[in-house]
TORBA-91623 format. One record per residue (C-alpha): residue in three letters; x, y, z; residue number from 1. Coordinates in Angstrom, 1 decimal. Example, Ala and Ser with C-alpha at 12.3 -4.5 7.8 and 13.67 -1.06 7.14 Angstrom:
! residues 2
{atom "Ala"; {12.3; -4.5; 7.8}; 1} {atom "Ser"; {13.7; -1.1; 7.1}; 2} 
! end
This chain:
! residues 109
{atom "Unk"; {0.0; 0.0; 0.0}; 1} {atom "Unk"; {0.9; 3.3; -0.9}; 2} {atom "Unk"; {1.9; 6.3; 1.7}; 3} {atom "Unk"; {-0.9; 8.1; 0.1}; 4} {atom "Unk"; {-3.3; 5.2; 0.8}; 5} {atom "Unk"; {-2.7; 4.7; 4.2}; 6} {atom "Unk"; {-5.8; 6.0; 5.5}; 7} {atom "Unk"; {-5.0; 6.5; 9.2}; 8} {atom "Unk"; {-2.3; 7.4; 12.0}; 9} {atom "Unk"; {-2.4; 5.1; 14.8}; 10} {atom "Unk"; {-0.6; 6.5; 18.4}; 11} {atom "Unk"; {0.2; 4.7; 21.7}; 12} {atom "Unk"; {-0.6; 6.8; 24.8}; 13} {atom "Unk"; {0.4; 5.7; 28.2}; 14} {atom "Unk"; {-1.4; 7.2; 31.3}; 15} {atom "Unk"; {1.0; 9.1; 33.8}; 16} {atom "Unk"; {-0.1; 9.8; 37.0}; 17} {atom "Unk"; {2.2; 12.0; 40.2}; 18} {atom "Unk"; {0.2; 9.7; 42.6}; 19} {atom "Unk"; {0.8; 6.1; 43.6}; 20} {atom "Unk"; {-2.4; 5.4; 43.9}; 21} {atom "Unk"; {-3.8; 3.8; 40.6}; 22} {atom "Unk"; {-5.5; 6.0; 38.7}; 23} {atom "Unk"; {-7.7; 4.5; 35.1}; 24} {atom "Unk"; {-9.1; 6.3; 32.2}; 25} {atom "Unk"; {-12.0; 4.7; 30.4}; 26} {atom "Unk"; {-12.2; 5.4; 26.7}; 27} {atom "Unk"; {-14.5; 8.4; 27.2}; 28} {atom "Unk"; {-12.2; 10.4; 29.7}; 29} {atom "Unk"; {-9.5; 9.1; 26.8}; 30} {atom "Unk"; {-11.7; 10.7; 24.2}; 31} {atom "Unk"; {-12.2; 13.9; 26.1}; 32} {atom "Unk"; {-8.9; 14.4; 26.7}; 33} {atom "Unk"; {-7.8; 14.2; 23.4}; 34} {atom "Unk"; {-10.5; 16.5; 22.7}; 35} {atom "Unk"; {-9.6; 19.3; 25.2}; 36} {atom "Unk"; {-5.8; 18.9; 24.2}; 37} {atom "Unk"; {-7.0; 19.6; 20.6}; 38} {atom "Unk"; {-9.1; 22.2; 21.0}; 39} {atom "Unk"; {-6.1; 23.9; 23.0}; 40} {atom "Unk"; {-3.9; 23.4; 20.6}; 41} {atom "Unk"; {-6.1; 24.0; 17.2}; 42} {atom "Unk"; {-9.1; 26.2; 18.8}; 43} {atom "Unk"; {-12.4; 24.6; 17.2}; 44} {atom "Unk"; {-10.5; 23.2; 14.2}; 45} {atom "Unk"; {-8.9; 20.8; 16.8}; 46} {atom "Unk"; {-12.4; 19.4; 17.9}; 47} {atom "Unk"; {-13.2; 18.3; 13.4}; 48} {atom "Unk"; {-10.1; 15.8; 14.2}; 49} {atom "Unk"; {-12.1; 12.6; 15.2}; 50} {atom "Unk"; {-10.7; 9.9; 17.3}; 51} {atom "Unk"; {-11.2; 6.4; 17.5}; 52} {atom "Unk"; {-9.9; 4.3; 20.5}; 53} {atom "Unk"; {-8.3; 1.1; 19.1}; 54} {atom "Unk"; {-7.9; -0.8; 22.1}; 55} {atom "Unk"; {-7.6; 0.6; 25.5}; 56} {atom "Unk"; {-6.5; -1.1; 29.1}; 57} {atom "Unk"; {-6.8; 2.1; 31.7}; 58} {atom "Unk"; {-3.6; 3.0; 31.6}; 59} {atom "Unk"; {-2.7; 2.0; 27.6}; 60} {atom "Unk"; {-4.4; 3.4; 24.6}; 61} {atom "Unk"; {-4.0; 2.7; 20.6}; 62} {atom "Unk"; {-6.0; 5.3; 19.1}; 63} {atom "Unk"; {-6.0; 6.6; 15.5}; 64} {atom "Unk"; {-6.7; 9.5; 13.6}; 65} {atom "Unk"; {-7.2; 10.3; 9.8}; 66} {atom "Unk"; {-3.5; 10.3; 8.5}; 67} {atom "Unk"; {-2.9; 14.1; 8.1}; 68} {atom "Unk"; {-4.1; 15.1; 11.5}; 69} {atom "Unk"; {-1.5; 12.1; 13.3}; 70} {atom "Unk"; {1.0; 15.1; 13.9}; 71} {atom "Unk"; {-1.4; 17.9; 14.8}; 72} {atom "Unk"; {-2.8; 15.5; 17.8}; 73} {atom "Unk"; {0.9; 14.0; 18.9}; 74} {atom "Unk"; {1.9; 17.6; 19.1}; 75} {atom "Unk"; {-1.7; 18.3; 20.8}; 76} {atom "Unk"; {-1.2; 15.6; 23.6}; 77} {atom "Unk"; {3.0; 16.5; 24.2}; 78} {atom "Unk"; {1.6; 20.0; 24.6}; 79} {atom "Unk"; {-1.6; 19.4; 26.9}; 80} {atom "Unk"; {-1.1; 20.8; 30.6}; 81} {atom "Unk"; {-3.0; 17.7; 31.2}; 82} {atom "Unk"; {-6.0; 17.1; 34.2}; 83} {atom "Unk"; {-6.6; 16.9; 37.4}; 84} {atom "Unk"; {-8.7; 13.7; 39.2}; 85} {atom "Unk"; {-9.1; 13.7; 43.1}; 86} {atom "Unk"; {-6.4; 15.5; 43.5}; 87} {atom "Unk"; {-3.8; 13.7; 40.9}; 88} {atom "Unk"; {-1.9; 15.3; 37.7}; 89} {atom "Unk"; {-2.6; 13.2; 35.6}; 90} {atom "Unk"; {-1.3; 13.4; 31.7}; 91} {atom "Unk"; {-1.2; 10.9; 28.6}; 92} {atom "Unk"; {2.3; 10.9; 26.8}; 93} {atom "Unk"; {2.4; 9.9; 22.9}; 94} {atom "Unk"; {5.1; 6.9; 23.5}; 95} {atom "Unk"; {4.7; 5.3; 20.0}; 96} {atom "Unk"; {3.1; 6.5; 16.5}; 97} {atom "Unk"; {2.9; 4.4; 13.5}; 98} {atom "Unk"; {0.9; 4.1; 10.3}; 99} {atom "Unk"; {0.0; 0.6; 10.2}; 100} {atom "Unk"; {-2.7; -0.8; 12.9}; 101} {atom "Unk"; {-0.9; -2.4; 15.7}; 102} {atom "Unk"; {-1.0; -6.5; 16.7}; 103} {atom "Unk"; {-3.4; -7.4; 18.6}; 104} {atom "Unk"; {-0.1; -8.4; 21.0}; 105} {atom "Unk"; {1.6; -4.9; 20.7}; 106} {atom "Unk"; {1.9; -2.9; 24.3}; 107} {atom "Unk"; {-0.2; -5.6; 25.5}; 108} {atom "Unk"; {-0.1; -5.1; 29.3}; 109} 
! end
């Protein structure tokens, strides 16, 4: 397949938390996340991008994006202050992009 034809940008995010207690994101705090750290970054261009959560663990997430926005939300999430829950920072870091869809195995916790 063709660069050109590659119709998505898949990105690993891992959840960081400055608490040892364990903190978990669902796929809808995932999605608002990435939504707030978009519009941040973009204003309401940032909130067209859709995202699709690929396979999430609570603390793990594949998500993709159509192909020409997989830069605009990496730099999106690096750039996000992050959020606060109970008390705990907590922030997603990009800590893998690629343009295939990952195994079923891949960052498999």
């Amino acid at each position: 397949m063709a660069d050109d034809e590659i119709p998505f940008a898949y990105t690993h995010l891992t959840l960081v938390t400055d608490s040892s207690d364990t903190i978990r994101f669902d796929e809808i705090q995932v999605i608002a996340y990435c939504n707030a750290a978009l519009q941040q970054f973009l204003g309401l261009t940032g909130l067209a991008i859709r995202v699709d959560i690929i396979r999430a663990d609570g603390t793990s997430f594949w998500i993709r994006v159509p192909r020409g926005d997989g830069k605009k939300l990496n730099a999106a999430i690096t750039a996000y202050r992050g959020t606060k829950i109970d008390e705990t920072m907590c922030l997603l870091r990009v800590t893998e992009t690629q343009d295939t869809q990952p195994s079923p195995e891949k960052n498999k916790d």
